[in-house]
C-alpha positions in Angstrom: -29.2 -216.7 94.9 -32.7 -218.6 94.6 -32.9 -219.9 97.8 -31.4 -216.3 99.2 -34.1 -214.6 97.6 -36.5 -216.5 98.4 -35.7 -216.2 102.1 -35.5 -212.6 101.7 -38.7 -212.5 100.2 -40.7 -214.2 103.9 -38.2 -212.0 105.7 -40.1 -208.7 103.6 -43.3 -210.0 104.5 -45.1 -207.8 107.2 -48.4 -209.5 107.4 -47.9 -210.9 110.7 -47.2 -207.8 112.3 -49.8 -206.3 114.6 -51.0 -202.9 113.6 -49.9 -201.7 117.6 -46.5 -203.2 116.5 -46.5 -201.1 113.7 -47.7 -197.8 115.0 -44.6 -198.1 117.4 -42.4 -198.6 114.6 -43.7 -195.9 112.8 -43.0 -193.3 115.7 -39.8 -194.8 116.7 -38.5 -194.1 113.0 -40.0 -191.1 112.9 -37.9 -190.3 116.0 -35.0 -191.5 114.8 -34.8 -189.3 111.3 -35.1 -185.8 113.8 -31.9 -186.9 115.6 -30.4 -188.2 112.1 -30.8 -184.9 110.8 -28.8 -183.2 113.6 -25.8 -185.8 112.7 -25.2 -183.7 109.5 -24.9 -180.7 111.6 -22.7 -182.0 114.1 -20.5 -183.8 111.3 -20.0 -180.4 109.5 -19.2 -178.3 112.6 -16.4 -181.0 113.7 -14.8 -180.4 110.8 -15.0 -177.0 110.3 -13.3 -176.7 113.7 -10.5 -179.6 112.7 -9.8 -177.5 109.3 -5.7 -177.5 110.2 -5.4 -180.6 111.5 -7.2 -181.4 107.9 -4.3 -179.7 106.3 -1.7 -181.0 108.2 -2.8 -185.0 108.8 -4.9 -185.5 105.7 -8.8 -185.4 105.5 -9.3 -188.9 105.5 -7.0 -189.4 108.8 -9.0 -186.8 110.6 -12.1 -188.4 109.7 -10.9 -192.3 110.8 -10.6 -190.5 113.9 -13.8 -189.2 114.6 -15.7 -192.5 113.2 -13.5 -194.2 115.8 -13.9 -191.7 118.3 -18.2 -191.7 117.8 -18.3 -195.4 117.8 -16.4 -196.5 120.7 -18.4 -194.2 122.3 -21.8 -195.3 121.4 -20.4 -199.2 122.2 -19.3 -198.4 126.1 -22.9 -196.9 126.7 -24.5 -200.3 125.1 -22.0 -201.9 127.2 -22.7 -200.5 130.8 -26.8 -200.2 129.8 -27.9 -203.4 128.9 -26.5 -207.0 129.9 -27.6 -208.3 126.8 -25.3 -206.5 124.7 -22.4 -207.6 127.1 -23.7 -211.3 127.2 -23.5 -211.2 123.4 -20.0 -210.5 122.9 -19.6 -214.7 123.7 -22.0 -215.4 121.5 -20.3 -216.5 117.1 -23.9 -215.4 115.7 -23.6 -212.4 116.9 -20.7 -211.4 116.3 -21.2 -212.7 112.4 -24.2 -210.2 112.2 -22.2 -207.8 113.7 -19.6 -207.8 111.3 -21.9 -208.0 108.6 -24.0 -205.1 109.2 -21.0 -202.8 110.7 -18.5 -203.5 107.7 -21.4 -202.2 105.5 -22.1 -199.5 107.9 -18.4 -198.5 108.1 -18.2 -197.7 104.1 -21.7 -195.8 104.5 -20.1 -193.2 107.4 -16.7 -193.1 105.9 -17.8 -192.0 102.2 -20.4 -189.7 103.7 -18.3 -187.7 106.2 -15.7 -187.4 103.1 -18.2 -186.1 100.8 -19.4 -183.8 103.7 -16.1 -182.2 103.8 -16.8 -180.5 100.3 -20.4 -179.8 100.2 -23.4 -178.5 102.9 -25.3 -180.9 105.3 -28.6 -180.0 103.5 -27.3 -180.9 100.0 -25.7 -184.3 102.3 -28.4 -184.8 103.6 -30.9 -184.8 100.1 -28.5 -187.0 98.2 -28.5 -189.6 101.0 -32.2 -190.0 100.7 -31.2 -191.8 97.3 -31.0 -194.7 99.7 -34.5 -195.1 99.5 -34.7 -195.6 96.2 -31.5 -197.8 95.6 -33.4 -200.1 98.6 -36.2 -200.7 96.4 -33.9 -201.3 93.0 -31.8 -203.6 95.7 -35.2 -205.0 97.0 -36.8 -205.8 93.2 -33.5 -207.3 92.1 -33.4 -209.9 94.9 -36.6 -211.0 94.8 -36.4 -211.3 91.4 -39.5 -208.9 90.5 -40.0 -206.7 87.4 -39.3 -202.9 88.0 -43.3 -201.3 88.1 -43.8 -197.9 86.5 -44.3 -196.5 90.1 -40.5 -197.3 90.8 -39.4 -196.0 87.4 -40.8 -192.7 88.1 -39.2 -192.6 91.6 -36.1 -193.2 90.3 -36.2 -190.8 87.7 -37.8 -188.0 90.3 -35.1 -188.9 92.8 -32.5 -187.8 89.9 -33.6 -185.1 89.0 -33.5 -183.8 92.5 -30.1 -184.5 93.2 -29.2 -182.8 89.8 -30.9 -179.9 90.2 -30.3 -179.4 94.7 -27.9 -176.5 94.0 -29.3 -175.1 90.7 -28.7 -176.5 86.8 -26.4 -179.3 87.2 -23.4 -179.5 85.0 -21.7 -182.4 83.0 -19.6 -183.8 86.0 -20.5 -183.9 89.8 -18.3 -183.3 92.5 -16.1 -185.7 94.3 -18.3 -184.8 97.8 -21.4 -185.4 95.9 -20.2 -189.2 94.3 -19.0 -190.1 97.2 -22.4 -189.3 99.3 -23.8 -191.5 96.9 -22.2 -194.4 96.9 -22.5 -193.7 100.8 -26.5 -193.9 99.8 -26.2 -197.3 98.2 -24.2 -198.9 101.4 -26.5 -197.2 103.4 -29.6 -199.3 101.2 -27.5 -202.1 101.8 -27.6 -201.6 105.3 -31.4 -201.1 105.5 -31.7 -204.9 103.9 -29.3 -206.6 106.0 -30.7 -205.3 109.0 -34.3 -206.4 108.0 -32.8 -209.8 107.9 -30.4 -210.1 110.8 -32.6 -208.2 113.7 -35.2 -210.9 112.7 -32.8 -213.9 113.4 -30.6 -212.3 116.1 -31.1 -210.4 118.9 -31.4 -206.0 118.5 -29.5 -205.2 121.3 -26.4 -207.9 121.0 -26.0 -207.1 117.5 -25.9 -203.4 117.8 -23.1 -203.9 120.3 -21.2 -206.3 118.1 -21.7 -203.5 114.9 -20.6 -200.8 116.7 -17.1 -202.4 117.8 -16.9 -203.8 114.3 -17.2 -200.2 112.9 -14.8 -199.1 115.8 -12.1 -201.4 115.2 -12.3 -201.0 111.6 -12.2 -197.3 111.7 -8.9 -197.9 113.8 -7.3 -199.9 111.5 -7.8 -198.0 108.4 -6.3 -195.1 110.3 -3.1 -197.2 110.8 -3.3 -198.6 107.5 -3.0 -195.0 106.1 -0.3 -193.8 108.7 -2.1 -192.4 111.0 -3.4 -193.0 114.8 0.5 -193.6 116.5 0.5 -190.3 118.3 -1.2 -189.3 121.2 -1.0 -185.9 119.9 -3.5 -186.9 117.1 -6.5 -188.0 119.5 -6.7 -184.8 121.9 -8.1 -183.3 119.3 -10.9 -185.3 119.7 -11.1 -183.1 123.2 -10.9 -179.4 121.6 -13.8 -177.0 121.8 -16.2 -177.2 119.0 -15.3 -181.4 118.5 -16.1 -183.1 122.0 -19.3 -182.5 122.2 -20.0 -183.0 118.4 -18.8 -186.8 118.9 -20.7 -186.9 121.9 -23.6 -186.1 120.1 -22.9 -188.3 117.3 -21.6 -191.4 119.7 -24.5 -190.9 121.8 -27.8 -189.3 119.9 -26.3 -190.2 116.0 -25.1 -194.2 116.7 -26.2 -195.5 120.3 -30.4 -194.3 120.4 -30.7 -194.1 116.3 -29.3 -197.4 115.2 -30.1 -199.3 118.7 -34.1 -198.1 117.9 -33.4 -198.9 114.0 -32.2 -202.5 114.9 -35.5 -203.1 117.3 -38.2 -202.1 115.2 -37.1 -201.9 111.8 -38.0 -205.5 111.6 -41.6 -204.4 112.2 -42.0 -202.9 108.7 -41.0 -203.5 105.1 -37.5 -202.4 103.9 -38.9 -199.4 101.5 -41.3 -198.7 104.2 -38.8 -198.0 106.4 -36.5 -196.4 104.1 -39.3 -193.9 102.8 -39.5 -192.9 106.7 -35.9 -192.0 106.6 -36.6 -189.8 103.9 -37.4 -187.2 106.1 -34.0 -186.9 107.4 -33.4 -184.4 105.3 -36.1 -182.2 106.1 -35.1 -181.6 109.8 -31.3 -181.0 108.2 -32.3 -178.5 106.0 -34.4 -177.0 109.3 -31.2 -177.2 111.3 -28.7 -176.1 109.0 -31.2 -172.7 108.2 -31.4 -172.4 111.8 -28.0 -172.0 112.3 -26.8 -170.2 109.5 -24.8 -173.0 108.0 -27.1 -173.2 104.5 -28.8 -170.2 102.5 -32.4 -171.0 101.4 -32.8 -170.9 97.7 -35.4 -172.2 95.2 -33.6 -174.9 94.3 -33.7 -176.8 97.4 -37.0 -176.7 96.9 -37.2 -178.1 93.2 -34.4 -180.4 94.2 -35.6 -181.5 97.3 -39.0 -181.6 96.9 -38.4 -184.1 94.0 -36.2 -186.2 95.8 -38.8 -186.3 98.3 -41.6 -186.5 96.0 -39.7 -189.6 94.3 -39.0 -191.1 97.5 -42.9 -191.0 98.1 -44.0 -192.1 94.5 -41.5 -195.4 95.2 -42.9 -196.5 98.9 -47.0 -195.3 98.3 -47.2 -197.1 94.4 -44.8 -199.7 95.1 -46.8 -200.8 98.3 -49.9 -200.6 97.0 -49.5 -202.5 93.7 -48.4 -205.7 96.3 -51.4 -204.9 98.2 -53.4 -205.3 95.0 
């Protein structure tokens, strides 16, 4: 674990990165949380409009589906765009990074879109942001590092926000709600892993590799679990109101946002990238009021703003006691 963390440690370092290199970084993540924040929407309306085949087939089976469905979508586009990723399916490293960072992937989408089933993008969306802050516990615990007060008060900031998202929060969450977050830590997970394997392996071949991983193994828990023997359960992956939602998702949600994530996330520190996603939830909350699908009350703003504020407090204090 020494020797790991050691290695993680150079792979955190960012000194070497031109500032040019990070400016591009910076926008390409910032262009990546707008179209993240659109997944939540596109999630919830799917399965709003597969509500009986919910109730007939079981929530989980419904949702193996459309993972399967988004990712095999987003892997033939890598496919027929870039030789790369096709020249990478003969290559063992690749497909070892691929596995790694799409089984971790795989958890992270699974949990989330189960949890979205019994709660509203926006309040998704707000509780997934704890990723940032479990990527810096995850960060300080394997480089070995003392937790500063900075990160303390993050974490505390960050729950209290989730507690309070959708008013005075009782004794016991919700199932939706403990499964987003342990959807959060995977997704930290995945932030790490990704630092590490984008700067060994190639962006594009691993993204390919990932998204066939999460593919298949969306496929076979659905078989596992009964499901995915009739043809009569995939055309509903053609209905009105689900079609273009995992076109959407496949194309905007998995092929551009973790294709852009894999190139330049390398470019920046874990919880400098992370803090970046934390505006995710911003442009859900936009969306969601938008379209009717949330009701603005004051306590996604308490909530919210001190997830967000928490979020901020870890990355700005945290980075500038290293710089120190």
């Amino acid at each position: 674990m020494e020797g790991q963390a050691e290695s993680l440690t150079i792979q955190f370092d960012a000194g070497a990165i031109s500032l040019p290199q990070r400016r591009k970084a910076l926008v390409a993540l910032l262009a990546v949380t707008s179209v993240w924040g659109a997944t939540f929407i596109w999630m919830k309306q799917a399965l709003n409009t597969l509500e009986p085949e919910i109730q007939s087939q079981g929530r989980f089976q419904v949702i193996a589906v459309l993972v399967a469905a988004r990712f095999i979508v987003a892997a033939l586009v890598m496919f027929l765009v870039f030789s790369k990723a096709r020249a990478a399916l003969l290559q063992s490293e690749h497909w070892k990074g691929g596995f790694l960072l799409g089984s971790i992937m795989l958890v992270g989408f699974v949990t989330q879109m189960i949890g979205l089933e019994e709660i509203s993008p926006s309040v998704s969306a707000f509780l997934t942001s704890l990723y940032v802050v479990f990527t810096a516990l995850i960060t300080v615990g394997l480089t070995k590092s003392k937790p500063s007060k900075s990160l303390i008060a993050g974490v505390l900031l960050a729950t209290f926000g989730a507690g309070f998202i959708q008013g005075p929060p009782h004794l016991t969450w919700g199932t939706g709600e403990i499964l987003t977050v342990v959807c959060a830590v995977f997704f930290a997970l995945h932030i790490i892993y990704t630092q590490k394997v984008t700067q060994q392996i190639d962006p594009i071949g691993v993204t390919l590799t990932s998204f066939l991983v999460i593919a298949v193994g969306s496929l076979l828990l659905l078989v596992v679990f009964g499901g995915g023997r009739s043809l009569e359960q995939w055309r509903m992956v053609f209905q009105d109101g689900v079609f273009l939602q995992v076109l959407c998702l496949g194309i905007g949600g998995s092929f551009f946002c973790l294709l852009v994530l894999n190139m330049y996330q390398r470019y920046l520190n874990p919880i400098q990238a992370a803090i970046i996603y934390a505006l995710e939830p911003v442009w859900a909350t936009v969306y969601g009021l938008s379209l009717g699908l949330d009701e603005w009350t004051a306590w996604i703003l308490v909530g919210g703003g001190a997830l967000f504020v928490g979020n901020i407090v870890v990355e700005v204090f945290t980075t500038a006691d290293k710089e120190e």
